[in-house]
LUMSEDO-127549 format. One record per residue (C-alpha): residue in three letters; x, y, z. Coordinates in steps of 0.05 Angstrom, whole numbers. Example, Ala and Ser with C-alpha at 12.3 -4.5 7.8 and 13.67 -1.06 7.14 Angstrom:
! residues 2
<rec residu="ALA" east="246" north="-90" up="156"/>
<rec residu="SER" east="273" north="-21" up="143"/>
This chain:
! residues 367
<rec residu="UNK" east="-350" north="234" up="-1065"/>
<rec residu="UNK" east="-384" north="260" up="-999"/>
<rec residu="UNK" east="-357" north="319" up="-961"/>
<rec residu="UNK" east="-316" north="315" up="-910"/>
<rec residu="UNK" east="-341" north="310" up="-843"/>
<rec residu="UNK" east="-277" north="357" up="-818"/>
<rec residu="UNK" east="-313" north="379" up="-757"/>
<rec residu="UNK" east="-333" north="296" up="-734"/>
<rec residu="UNK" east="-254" north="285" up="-752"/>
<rec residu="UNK" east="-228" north="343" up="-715"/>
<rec residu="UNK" east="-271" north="321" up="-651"/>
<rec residu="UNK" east="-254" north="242" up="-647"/>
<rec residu="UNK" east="-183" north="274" up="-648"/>
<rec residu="UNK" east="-194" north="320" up="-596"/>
<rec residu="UNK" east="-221" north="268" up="-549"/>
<rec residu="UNK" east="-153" north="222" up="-567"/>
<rec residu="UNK" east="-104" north="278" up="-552"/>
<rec residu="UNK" east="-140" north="296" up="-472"/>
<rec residu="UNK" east="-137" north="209" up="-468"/>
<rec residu="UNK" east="-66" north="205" up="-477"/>
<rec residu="UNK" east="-52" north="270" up="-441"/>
<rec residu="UNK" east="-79" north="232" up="-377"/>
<rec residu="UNK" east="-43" north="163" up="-401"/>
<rec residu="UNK" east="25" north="198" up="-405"/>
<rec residu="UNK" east="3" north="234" up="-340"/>
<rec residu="UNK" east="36" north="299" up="-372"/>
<rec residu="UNK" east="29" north="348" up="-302"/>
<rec residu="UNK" east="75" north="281" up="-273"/>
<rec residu="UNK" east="121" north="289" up="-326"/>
<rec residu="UNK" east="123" north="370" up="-319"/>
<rec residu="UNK" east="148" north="358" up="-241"/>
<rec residu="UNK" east="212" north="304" up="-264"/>
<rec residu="UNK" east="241" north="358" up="-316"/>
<rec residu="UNK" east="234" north="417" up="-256"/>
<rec residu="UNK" east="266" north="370" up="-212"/>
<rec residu="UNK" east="320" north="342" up="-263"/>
<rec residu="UNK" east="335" north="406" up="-285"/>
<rec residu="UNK" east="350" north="424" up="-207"/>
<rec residu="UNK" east="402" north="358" up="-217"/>
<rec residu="UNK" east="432" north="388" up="-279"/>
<rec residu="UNK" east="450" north="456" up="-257"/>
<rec residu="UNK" east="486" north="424" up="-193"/>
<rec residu="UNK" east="557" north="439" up="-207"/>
<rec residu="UNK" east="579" north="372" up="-172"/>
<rec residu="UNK" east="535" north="325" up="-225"/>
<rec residu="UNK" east="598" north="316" up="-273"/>
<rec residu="UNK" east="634" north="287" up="-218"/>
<rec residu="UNK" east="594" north="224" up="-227"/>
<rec residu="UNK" east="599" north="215" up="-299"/>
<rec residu="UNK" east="541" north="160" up="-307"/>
<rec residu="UNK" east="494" north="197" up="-268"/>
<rec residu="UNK" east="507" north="252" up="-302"/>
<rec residu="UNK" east="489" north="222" up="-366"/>
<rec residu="UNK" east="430" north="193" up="-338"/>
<rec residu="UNK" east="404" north="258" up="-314"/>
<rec residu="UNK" east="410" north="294" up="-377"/>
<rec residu="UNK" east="385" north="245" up="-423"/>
<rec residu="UNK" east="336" north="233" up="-382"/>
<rec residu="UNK" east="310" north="307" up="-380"/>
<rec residu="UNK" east="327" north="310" up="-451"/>
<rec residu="UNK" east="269" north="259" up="-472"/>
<rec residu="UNK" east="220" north="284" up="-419"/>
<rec residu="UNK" east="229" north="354" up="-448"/>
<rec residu="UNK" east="221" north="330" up="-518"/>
<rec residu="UNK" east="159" north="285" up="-504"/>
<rec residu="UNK" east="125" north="349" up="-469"/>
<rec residu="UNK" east="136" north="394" up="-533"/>
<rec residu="UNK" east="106" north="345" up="-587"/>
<rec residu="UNK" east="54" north="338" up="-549"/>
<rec residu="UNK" east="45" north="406" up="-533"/>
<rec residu="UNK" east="64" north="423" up="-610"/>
<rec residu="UNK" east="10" north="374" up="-626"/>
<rec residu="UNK" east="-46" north="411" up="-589"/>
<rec residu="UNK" east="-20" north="475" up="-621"/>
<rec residu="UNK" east="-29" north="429" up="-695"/>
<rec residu="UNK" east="-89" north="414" up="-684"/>
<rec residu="UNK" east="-123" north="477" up="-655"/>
<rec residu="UNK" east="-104" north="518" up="-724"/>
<rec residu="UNK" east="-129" north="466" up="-761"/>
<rec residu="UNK" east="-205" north="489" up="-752"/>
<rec residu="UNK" east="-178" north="561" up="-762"/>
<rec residu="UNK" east="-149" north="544" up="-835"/>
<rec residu="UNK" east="-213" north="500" up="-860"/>
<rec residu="UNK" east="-263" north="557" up="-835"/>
<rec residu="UNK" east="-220" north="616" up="-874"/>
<rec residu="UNK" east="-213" north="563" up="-944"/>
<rec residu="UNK" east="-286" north="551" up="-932"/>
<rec residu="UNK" east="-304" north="626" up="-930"/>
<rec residu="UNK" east="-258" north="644" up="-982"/>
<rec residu="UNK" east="-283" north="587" up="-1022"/>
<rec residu="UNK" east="-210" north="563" up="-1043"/>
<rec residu="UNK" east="-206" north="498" up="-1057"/>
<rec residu="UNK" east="-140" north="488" up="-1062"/>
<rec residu="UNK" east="-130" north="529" up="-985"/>
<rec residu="UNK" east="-179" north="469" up="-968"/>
<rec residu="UNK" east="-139" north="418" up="-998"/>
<rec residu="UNK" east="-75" north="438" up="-961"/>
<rec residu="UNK" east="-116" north="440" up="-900"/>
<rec residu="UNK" east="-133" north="368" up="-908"/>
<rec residu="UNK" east="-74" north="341" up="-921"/>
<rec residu="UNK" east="-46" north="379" up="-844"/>
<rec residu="UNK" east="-109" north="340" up="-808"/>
<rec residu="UNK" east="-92" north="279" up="-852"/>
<rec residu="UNK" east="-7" north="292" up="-827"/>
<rec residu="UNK" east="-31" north="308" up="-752"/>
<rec residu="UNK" east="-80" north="246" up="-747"/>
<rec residu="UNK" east="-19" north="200" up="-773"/>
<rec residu="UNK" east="22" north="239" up="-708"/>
<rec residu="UNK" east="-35" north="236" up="-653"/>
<rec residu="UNK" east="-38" north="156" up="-674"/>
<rec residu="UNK" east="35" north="138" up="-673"/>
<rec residu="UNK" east="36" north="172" up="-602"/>
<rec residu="UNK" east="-36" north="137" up="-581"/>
<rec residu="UNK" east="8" north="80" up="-602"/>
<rec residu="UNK" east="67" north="98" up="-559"/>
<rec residu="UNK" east="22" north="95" up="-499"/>
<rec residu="UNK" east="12" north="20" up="-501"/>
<rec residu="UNK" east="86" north="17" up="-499"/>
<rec residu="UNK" east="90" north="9" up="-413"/>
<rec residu="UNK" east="131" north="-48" up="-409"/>
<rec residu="UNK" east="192" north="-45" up="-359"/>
<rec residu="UNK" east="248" north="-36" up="-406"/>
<rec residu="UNK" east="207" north="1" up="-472"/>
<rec residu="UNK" east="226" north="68" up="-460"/>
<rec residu="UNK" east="299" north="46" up="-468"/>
<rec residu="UNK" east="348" north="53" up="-523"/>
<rec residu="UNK" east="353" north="-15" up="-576"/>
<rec residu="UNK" east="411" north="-64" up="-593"/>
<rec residu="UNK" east="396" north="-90" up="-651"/>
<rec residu="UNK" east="426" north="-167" up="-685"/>
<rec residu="UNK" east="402" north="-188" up="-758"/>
<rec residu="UNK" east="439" north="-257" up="-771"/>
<rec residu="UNK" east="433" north="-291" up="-840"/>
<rec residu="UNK" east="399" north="-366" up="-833"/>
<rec residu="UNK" east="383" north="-426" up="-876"/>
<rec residu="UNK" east="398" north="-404" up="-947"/>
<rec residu="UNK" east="469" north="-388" up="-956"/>
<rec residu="UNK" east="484" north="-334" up="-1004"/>
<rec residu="UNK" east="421" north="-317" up="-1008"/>
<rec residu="UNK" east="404" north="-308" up="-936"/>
<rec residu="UNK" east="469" north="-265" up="-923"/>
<rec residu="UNK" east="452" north="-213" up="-975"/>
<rec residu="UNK" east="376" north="-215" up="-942"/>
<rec residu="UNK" east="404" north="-204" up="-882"/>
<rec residu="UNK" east="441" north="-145" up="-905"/>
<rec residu="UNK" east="368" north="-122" up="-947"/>
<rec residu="UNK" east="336" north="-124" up="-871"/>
<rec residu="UNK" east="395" north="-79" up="-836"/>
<rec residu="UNK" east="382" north="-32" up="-898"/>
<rec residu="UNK" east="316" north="-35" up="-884"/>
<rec residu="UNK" east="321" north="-16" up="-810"/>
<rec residu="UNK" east="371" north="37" up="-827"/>
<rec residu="UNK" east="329" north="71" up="-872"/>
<rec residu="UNK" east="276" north="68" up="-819"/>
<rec residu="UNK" east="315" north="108" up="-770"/>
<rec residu="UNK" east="333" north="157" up="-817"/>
<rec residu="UNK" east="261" north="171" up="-836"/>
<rec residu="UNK" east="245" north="188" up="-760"/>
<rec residu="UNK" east="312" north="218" up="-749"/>
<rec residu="UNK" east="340" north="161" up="-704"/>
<rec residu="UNK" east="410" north="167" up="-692"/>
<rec residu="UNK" east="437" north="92" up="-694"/>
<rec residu="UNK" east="513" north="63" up="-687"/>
<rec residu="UNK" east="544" north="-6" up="-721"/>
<rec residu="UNK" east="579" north="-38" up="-669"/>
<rec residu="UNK" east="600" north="-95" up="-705"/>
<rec residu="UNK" east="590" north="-130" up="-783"/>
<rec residu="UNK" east="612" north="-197" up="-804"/>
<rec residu="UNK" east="614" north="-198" up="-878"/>
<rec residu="UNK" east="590" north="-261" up="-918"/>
<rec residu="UNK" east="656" north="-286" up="-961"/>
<rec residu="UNK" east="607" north="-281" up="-1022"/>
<rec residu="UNK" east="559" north="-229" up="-1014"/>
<rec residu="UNK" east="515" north="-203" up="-957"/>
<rec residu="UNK" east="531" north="-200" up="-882"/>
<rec residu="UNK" east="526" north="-258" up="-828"/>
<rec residu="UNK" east="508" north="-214" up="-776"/>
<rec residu="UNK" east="502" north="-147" up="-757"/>
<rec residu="UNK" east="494" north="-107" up="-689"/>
<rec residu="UNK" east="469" north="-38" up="-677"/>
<rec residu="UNK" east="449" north="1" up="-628"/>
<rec residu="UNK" east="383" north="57" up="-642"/>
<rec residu="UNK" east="385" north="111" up="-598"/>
<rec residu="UNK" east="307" north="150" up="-584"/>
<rec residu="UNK" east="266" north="150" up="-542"/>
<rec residu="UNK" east="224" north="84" up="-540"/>
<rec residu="UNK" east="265" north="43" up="-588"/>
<rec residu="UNK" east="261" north="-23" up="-550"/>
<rec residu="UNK" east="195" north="-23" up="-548"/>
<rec residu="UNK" east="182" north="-9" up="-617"/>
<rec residu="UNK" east="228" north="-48" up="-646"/>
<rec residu="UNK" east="220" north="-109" up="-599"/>
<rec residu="UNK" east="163" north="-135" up="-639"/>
<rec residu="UNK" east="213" north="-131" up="-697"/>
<rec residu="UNK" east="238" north="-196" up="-666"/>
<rec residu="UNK" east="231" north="-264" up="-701"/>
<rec residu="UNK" east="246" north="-292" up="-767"/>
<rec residu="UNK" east="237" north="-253" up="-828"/>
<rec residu="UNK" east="221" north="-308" up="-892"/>
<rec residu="UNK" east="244" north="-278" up="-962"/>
<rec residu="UNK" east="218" north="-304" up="-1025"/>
<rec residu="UNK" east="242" north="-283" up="-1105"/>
<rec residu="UNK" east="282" north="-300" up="-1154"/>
<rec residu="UNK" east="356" north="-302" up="-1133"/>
<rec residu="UNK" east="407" north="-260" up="-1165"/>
<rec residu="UNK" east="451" north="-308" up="-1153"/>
<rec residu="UNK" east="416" north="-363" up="-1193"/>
<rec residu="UNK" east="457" north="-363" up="-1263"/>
<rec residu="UNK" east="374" north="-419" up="-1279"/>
<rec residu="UNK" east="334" north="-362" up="-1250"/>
<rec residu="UNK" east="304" north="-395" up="-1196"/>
<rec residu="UNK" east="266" north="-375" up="-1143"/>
<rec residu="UNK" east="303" north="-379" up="-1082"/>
<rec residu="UNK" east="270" north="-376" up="-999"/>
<rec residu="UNK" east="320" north="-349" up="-944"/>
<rec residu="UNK" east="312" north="-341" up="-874"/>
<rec residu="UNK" east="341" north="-277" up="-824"/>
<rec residu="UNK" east="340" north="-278" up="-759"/>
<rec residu="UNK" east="325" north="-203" up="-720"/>
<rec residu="UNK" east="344" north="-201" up="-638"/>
<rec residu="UNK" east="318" north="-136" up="-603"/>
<rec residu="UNK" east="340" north="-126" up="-532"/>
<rec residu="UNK" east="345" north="-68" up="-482"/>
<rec residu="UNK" east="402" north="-20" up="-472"/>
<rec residu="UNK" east="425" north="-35" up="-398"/>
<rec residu="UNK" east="415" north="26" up="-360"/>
<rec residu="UNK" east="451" north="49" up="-289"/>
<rec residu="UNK" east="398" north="12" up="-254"/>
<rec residu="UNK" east="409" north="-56" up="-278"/>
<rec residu="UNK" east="446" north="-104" up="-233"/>
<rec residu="UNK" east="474" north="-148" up="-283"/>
<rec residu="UNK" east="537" north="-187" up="-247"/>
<rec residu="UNK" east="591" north="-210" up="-285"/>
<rec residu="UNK" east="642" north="-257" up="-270"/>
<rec residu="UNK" east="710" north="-241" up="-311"/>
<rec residu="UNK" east="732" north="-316" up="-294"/>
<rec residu="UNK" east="661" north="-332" up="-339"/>
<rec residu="UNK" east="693" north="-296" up="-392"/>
<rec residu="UNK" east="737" north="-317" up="-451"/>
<rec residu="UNK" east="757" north="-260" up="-494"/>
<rec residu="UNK" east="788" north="-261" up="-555"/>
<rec residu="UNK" east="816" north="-209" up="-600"/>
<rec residu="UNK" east="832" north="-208" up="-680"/>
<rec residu="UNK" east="840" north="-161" up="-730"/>
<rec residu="UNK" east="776" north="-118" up="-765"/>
<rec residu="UNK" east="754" north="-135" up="-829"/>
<rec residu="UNK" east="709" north="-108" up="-886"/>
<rec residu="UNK" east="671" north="-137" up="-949"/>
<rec residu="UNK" east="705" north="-200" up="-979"/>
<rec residu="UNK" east="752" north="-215" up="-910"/>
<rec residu="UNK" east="792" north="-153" up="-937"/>
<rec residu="UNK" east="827" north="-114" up="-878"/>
<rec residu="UNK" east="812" north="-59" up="-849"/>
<rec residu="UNK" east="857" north="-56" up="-793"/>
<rec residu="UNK" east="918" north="-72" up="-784"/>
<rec residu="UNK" east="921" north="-88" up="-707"/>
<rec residu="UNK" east="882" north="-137" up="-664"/>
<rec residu="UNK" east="837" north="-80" up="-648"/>
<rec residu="UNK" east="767" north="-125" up="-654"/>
<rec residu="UNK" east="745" north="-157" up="-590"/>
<rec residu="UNK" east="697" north="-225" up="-582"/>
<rec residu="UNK" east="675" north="-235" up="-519"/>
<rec residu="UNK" east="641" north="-308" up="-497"/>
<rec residu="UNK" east="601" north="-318" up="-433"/>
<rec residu="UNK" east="624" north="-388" up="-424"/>
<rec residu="UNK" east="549" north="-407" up="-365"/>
<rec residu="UNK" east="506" north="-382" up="-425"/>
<rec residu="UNK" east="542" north="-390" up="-484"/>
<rec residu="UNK" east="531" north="-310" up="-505"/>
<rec residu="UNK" east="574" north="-286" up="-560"/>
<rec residu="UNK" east="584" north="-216" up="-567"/>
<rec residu="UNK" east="642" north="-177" up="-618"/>
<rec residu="UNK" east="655" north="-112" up="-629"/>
<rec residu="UNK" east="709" north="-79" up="-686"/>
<rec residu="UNK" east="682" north="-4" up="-701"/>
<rec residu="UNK" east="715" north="35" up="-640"/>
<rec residu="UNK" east="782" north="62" up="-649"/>
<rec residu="UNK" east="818" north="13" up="-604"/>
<rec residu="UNK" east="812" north="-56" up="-566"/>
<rec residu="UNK" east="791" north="-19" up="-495"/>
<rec residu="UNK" east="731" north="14" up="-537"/>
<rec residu="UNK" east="715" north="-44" up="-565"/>
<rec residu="UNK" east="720" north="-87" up="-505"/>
<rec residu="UNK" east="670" north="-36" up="-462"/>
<rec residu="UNK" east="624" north="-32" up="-515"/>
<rec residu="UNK" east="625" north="-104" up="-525"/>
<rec residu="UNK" east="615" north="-118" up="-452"/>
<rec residu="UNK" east="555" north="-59" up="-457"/>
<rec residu="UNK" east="528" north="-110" up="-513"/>
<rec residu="UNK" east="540" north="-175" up="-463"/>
<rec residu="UNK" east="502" north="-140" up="-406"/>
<rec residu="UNK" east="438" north="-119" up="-449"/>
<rec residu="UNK" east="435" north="-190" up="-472"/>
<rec residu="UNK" east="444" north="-221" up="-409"/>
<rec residu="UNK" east="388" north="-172" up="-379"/>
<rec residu="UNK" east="343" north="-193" up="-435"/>
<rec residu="UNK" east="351" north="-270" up="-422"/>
<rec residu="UNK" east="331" north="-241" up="-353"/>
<rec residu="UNK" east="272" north="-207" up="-378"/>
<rec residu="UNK" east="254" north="-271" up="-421"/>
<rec residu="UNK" east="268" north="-318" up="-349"/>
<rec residu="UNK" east="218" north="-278" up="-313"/>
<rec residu="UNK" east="167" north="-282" up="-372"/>
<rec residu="UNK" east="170" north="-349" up="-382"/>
<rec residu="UNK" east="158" north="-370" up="-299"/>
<rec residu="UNK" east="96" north="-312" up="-303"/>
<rec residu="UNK" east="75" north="-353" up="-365"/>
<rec residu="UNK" east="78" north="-422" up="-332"/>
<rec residu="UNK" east="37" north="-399" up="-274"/>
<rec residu="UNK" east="-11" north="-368" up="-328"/>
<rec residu="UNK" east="-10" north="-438" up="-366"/>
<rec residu="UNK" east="13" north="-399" up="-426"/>
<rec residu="UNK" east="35" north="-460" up="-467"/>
<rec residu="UNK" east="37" north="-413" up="-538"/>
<rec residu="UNK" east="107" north="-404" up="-547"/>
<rec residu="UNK" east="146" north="-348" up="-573"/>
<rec residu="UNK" east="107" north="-296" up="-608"/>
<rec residu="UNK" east="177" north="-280" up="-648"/>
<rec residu="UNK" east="188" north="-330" up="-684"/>
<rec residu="UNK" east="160" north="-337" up="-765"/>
<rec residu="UNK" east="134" north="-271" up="-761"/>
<rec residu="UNK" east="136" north="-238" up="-828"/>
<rec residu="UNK" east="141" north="-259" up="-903"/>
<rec residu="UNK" east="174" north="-218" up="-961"/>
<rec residu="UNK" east="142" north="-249" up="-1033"/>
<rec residu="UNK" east="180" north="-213" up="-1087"/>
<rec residu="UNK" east="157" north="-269" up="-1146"/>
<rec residu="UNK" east="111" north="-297" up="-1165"/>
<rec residu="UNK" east="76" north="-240" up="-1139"/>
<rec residu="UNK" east="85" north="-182" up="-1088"/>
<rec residu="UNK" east="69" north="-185" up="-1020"/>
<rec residu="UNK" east="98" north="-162" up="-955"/>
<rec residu="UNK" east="52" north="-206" up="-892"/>
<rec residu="UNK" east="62" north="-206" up="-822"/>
<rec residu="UNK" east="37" north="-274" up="-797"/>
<rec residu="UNK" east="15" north="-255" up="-728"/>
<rec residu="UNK" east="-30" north="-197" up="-741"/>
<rec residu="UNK" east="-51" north="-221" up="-819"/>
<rec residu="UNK" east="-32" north="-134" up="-843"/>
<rec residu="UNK" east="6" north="-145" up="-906"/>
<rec residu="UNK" east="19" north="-91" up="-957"/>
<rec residu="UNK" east="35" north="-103" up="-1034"/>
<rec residu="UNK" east="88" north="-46" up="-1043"/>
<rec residu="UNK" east="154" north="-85" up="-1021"/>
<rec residu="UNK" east="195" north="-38" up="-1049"/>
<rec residu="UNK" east="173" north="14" up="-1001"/>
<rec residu="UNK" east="178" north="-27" up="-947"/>
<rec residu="UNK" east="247" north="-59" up="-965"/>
<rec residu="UNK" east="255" north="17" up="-967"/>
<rec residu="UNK" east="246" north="22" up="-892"/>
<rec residu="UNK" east="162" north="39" up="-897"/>
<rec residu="UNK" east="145" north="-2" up="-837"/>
<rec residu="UNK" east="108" north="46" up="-785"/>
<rec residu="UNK" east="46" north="13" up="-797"/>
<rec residu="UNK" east="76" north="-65" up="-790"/>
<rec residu="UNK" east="104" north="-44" up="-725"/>
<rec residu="UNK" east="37" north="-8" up="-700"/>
<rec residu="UNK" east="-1" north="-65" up="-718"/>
<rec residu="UNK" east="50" north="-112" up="-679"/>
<rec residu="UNK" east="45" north="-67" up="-612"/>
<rec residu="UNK" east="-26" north="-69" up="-617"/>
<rec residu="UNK" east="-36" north="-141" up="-625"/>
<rec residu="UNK" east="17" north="-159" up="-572"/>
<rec residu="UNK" east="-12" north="-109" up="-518"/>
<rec residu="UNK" east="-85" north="-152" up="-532"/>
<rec residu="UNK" east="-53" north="-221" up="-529"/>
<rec residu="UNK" east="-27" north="-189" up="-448"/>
């Protein structure tokens, strides 16, 4: 095996690191936190409760974008400093561990090269998240619940905070649908090319023959509605309906009509909630859920009329987009970009950094 060319590695690096300093136009970002921080300490902010909330979480993400980055130039600047005293020390196994922190800072510097593409309007935004089972009864109920684990898992490897907002169980096993929000910085936009319909092949479990079994899920991404949004509702366009919570099997897990489904009667929008406390909790975060998905078909509206005048006659880049083969053999594929990966436990196990990098990247070249 040839050496390694650390000092080739440690350049090409370099050079990525001053590229997105100027793409995330740091000094611009520097100026917002001084001036949100002069917001923050005004005594009267709280008065405004929204804006408050903006303001802080706001300054929040700008300060912790500005110290990766700057804890990523630290990284890599002692990374030199540790190969040059293994190398004159000869220790091998100093070298080794040296390595493997250019190997852990390249993987960083690339997931935030990646986060650079990610300009759109709304990607900087919290994500609601929908998995609903399809075609494949039983089976496509417990995949959809295989796909929320998956996601789930995914947060908690990057430290995501996320919140179930509402579950509707399968009567056998599984879920019918599921919506949760993900909370970080980015999350729409990394997520959104989660969107589409995720194809799941093996052998059921619920097969007493043992045969192999395809099920469809469907995963909806949309953007958290922010302050800014003007998203007008009409409560006379509204039919809400409340019923009792339930858990696994129908059983009950409340025993008032705390759960609230709301229906946008122009669009036919369907939104429930059951996991606050009580019906108004439920009914605002509900009607937090209606307005993201009503900003989305928005989004989507616009898109399609910017399409038309492009003569973009393609269609939806969601839909079909990645295949699960558990038998005859093992094979994870996403069908727009062609990656696929043979581990599908890992993956199932919420390993899908690379999937989603390879999605951003080939939906910011189809633009």
């Amino acid at each position: 095996m040839s050496e390694r060319e650390y000092e080739q590695e440690l350049s090409l690096l370099t050079q990525k690191l001053e590229t997105i300093r100027s793409v995330l136009n740091l000094e611009s970002m520097a100026k917002q936190v001084v001036a949100l921080e002069a917001e923050a300490a005004n005594p009267s902010l709280w008065d405004d409760p929204e804006n408050a909330t903006r303001v802080t979480s706001r300054l929040s993400r700008l300060q912790s974008e500005i110290a990766h980055f700057s804890k990523l130039v630290s990284r890599l600047m002692d990374v030199p400093i540790l190969i040059e005293l293994a190398q004159s020390e000869q220790d091998a196994s100093s070298l080794k561990e040296a390595g493997a922190e250019l190997d852990a800072v390249t993987k960083e510097i690339s997931e935030l090269e990646v986060r650079t593409l990610l300009n759109g309007e709304y990607d900087a935004r919290d994500a609601l998240v929908t998995i609903r089972s399809q075609a494949g009864g039983v089976e496509a109920a417990d995949w959809a619940q295989m796909l929320f684990r998956m996601y789930t898992r995914w947060c908690e490897r990057h430290g995501h905070k996320f919140d179930v907002l509402d579950t509707s169980y399968a009567e056998e096993a599984g879920i019918k649908s599921v919506t949760f929000r993900v909370s970080a910085p980015y999350a729409y936009g990394t997520l959104s090319v989660e969107q589409g319909t995720h194809r799941l092949v093996r052998i059921s479990p619920f097969d007493s023959n043992a045969r192999r079994h395809t099920s469809f899920a469907g995963v909806e991404v949309v953007p958290v509605v922010d302050q800014s949004d003007h998203i007008d509702i009409d409560e006379k366009e509204l039919r809400i309906d409340v019923y009792r919570s339930s858990g696994p099997g129908g059983q009950g897990v409340n025993t008032t009509d705390s759960a609230v489904r709301i229906t946008h009667i122009p669009t036919g929008i369907v939104v429930s909630c059951q996991n606050e406390r009580s019906q108004i909790q439920n009914k605002a975060t509900a009607m937090a859920v209606l307005q993201s998905k009503l900003l989305d078909r928005r989004r989507q509206e616009e898109q399609e009329k910017i399409n038309a005048l492009k003569g973009d006659n393609s269609g939806s880049w969601g839909n079909q987009m990645r295949s699960y083969v558990l038998h005859p053999y093992q094979l994870v594929k996403d069908l727009r970009t062609d990656y696929e990966v043979g581990n599908t436990g890992a993956v199932l196990d919420g390993e899908i950094d690379d999937f989603i990098e390879a999605g951003i990247r080939w939906r910011r070249q189809g633009e």
